[in-house]
N, C-alpha and C positions, 0 to 999 in steps of 0.2 A: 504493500500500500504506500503509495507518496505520502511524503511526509505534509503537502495539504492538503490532501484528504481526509477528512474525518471517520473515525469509525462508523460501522451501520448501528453500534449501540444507541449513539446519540441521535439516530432516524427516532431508531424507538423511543428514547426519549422525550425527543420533541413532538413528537406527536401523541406524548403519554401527557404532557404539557397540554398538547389542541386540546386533549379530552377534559381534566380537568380544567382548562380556563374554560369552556362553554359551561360544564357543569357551574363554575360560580356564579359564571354570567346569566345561566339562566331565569336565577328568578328578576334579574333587574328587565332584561327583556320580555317578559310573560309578566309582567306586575299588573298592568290592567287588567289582563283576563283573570288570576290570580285572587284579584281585589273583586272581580263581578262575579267570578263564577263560585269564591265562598262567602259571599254578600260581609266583606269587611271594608275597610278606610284606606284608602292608599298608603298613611303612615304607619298605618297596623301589619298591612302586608310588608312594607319596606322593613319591617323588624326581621323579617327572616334572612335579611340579608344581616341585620346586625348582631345577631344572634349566633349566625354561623361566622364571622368574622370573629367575635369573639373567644369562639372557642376556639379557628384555627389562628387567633394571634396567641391564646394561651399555650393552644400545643405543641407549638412546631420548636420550640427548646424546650416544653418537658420530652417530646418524643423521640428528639436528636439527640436526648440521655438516654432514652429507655429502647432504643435500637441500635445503639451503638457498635451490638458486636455481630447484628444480623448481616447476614449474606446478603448485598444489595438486589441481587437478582429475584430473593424470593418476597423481599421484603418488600419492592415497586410492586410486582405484580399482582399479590394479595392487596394491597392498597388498590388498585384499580378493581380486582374483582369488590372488596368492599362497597367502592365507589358505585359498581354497576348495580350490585343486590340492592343499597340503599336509598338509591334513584328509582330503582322501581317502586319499593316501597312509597316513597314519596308521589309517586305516580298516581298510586291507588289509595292515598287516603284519603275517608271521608269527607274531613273536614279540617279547619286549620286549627285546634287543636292537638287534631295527631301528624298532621304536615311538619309542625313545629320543632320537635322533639326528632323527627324521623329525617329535617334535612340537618338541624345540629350534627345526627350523627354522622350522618353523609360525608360532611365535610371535614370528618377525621382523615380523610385521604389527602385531600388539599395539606392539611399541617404537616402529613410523613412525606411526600412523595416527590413536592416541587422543590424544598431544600434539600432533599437526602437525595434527587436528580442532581443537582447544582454539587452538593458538597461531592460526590463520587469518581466527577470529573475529570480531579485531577489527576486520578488514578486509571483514566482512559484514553490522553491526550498527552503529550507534548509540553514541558511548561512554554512554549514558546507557541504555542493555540490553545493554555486555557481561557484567554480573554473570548476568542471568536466560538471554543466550547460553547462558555455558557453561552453567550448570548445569542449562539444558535437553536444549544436547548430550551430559550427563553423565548424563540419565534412560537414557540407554539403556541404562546396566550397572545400575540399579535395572531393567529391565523384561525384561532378561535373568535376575534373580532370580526375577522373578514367572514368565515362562514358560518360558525358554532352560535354567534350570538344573533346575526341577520336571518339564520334559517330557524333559531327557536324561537325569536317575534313572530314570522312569518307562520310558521308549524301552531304558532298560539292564536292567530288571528285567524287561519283555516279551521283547526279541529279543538285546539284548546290546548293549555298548558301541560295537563296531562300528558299529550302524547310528545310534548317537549323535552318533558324527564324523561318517558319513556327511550326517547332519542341517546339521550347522553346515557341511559343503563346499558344499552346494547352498545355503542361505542366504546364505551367502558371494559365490557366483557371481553369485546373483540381484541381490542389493545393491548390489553392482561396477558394475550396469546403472543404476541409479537414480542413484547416485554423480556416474556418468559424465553423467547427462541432469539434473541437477541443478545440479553448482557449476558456477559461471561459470569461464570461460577467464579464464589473466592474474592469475588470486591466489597469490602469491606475497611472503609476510612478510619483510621485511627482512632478508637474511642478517646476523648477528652477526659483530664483529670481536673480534678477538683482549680488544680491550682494553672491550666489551662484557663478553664472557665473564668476564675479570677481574671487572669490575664487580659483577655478579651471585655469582659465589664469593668475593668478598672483604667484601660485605652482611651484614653478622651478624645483621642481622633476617630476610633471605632464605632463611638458609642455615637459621636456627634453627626458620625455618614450615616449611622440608623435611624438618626431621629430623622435625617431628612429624606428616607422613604415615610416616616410616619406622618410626617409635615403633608409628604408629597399626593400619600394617599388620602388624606383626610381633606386635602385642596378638594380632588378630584371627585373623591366618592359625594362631596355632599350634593352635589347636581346629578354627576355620571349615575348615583344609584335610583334617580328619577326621571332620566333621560325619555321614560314609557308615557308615564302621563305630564310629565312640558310639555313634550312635540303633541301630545294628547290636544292640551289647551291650546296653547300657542300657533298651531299649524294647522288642528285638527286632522292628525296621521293616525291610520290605525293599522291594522296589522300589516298592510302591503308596504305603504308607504315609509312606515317605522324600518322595518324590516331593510329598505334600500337605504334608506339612512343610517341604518346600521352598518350596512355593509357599505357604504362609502367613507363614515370612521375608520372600517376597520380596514379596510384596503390601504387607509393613510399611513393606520398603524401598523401594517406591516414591510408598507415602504421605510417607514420611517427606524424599525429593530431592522431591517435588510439593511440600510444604510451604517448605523452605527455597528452592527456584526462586524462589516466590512472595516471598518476606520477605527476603530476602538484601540487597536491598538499602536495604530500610528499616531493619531493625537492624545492619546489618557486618557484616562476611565475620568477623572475628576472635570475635564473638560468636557465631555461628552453629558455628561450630565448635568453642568450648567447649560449644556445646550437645549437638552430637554426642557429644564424645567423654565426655562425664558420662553419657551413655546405653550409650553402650557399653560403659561400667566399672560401671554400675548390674547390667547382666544380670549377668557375669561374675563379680558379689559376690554374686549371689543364685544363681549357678548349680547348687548339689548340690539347689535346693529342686526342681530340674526331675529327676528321678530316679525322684519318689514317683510320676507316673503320665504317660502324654503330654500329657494338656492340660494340667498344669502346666507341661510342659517346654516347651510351645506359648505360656503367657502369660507365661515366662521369656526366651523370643527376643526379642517386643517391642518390649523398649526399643534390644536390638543392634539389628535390624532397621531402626527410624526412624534411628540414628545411623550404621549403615555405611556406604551406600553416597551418601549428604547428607553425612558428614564430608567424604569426598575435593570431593567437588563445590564444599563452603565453602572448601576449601582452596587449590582452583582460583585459585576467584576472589580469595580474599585474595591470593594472588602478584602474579595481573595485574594487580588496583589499586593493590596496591602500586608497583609498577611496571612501567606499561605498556609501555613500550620494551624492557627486558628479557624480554619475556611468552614468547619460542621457547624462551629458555634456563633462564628459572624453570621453565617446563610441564614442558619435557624433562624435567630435574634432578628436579619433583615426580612423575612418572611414573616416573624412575629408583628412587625412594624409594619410591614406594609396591611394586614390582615386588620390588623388593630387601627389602623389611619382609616381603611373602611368601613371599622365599626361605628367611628366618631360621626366620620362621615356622613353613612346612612341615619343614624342615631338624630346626627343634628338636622340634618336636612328633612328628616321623618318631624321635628317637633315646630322647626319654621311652615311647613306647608300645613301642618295644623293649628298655624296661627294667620294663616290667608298670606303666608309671603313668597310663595312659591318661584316668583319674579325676583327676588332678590339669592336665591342662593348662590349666584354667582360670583358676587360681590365678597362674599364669607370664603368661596373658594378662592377670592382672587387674593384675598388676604393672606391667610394660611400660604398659597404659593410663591407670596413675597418671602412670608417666611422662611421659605424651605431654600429658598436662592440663597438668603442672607446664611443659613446657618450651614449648607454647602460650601460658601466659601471660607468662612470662620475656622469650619472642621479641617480645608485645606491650608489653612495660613498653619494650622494646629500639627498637622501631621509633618510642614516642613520643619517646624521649630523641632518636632520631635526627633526628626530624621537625621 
């Protein structure tokens, strides 16, 4: 194999990634149908998303303890079959009190699967293509945008949300096979000691690139996780038209992780992600312009679009080069962050549109993404001093 070539494990990967990014995305794209079809509130249904963020920001550094010595091959793939039985389940409950409960647990795949892909990496690769690694493995949650999230709107606007989880259970199951017939036996990252762990939470330059995924994700989620009913009000879109709108974010979004894959590590992981996140703060200042008609509101996504879903990926890989030995417990921790910036996100975005301001989460987001620029560059002034 050439040395740029990448393994066929990370095929598997990255498409173990498409599956679960659609799986999380699914309930923000089926939220109206969701919200009509078990007669609840839009902010009541957007809790399942903060619900499940919450657990998967809790679990993804308890689990990168409690897996530490599994065989990564068997340990991905039972995590996607999880992911497939759990989605069905979800599929067919009656009502949103057992939906509830049944997508928390769903979501235990997300906390194992997408850091402990990312941390295993470097035991598959090259150090000189862990940066384009990950952030190849990370295409998957950009191509999840382009089809996984555009076809579960669309699948909820035709038949209903049901058969949208149904969608991601069978994908789920499928993938678990590929998974399985793909990584090699025997990869198994380093468990972290005690005094690892310290290491990494007592790094102020570490700690400070995760708070700005958690920045980044909490800019993002508090709109992104109500993206169903905005374009609802604002545009009157409903399953067709949402659905093409989805898939012209996420088409941006996977232009925009193809690009940074590519350049990552010719210009720095640090760079690369202040490029994102000035993208993502560009829409958000310009967002009442997207009001006046759809395809405005179409060349207003844009700049989010190339920055969302390429931020995390630069983010990625800033941790691991920063320090590679640390890479289980940085990934974990920036998984935790990102998961948990969705919580707040949805969370907060769920209590403003139950107070009539639906029109303004923009603004909250735009804030929060100042933030995450300002403490992005802080964390790099931090890491030169440190260096």
């Amino acid at each position: 194999m050439s040395r740029n070539t990448l393994p066929h494990s990370l095929w598997a990967l990255m498409v173990g990634n498409f599956v679960i990014g659609t799986g999380v995305m699914v309930v923000p794209g089926t939220l109206n149908d969701i919200s009509q079809s078990l007669d609840i509130s839009v902010p009541q249904a957007g809790q399942l998303i903060t619900a499940a963020a919450i657990l998967m920001g809790l679990g993804a550094p308890l689990f990168a303890g409690l897996v530490a010595g599994w065989d990564r091959r068997r340990l991905l793939t039972w995590s996607l079959i999880w992911y497939g039985l759990l989605h069905a389940a979800c599929a067919l409950a009656p009502n949103y009190a057992a939906l509830l409960p049944l997508r928390v647990l769903a979501v235990v795949s997300p906390a194992v699967f997408t850091p402990q892909a990312a941390a295993c990496i470097g035991l598959l690769v090259p150090p000189e293509q862990r940066g384009r690694g990950i952030t190849f493995v990370f295409l998957g949650w950009s191509v999840a945008s382009v089809m996984g999230m555009p076809l579960a709107a669309w699948i909820s606007g035709v038949l209903g949300w049901r058969w949208a989880f149904g969608l991601v259970a069978m994908m789920a199951l499928v993938v678990s096979v590929w998974v399985w017939r793909a990584m090699p036996n025997g990869v198994r990252p380093a468990a972290l000691s005690r005094e690892s762990w310290g290491r990494a939470l007592g790094s102020a330059p570490l700690m400070m690139a995760v708070g700005v995924t958690l920045l980044s994700a909490f800019a993002q989620f508090t709109l992104f996780s109500y993206f169903a009913p905005y374009f609802a009000q604002t545009h009157g879109l409903g399953g067709g038209g949402l659905s093409l709108l989805f898939l012209w974010f996420g088409a941006f979004g996977l232009l925009g992780n193809v690009l940074i894959s590519r350049s990552i590590d010719r210009m720095g992981a640090p760079r690369a992600v202040l490029i994102t996140l000035c993208l993502i703060a560009l829409s958000l200042l310009v967002w009442p312009l997207g009001r006046g008609s759809v395809w405005m509101q179409a060349l207003v996504l844009v700049p989010w679009a190339l920055g969302c879903f390429s931020a995390n990926s630069a983010q990625q890989a800033r941790l691991v080069q920063r320090s590679p030995p640390l890479a289980p417990a940085t990934v974990a921790l920036n998984s935790s962050a990102m998961y948990g910036g969705q919580a707040l996100g949805a969370a907060l975005g769920g209590v403003m549109i139950a107070q009539g301001r639906m029109l303004d989460l923009h603004w909250t987001g735009l804030g929060v993404a100042i933030l995450a620029i300002g403490l992005s560059q802080w964390a790099e002034r931090q890491a030169r001093t440190a260096a």
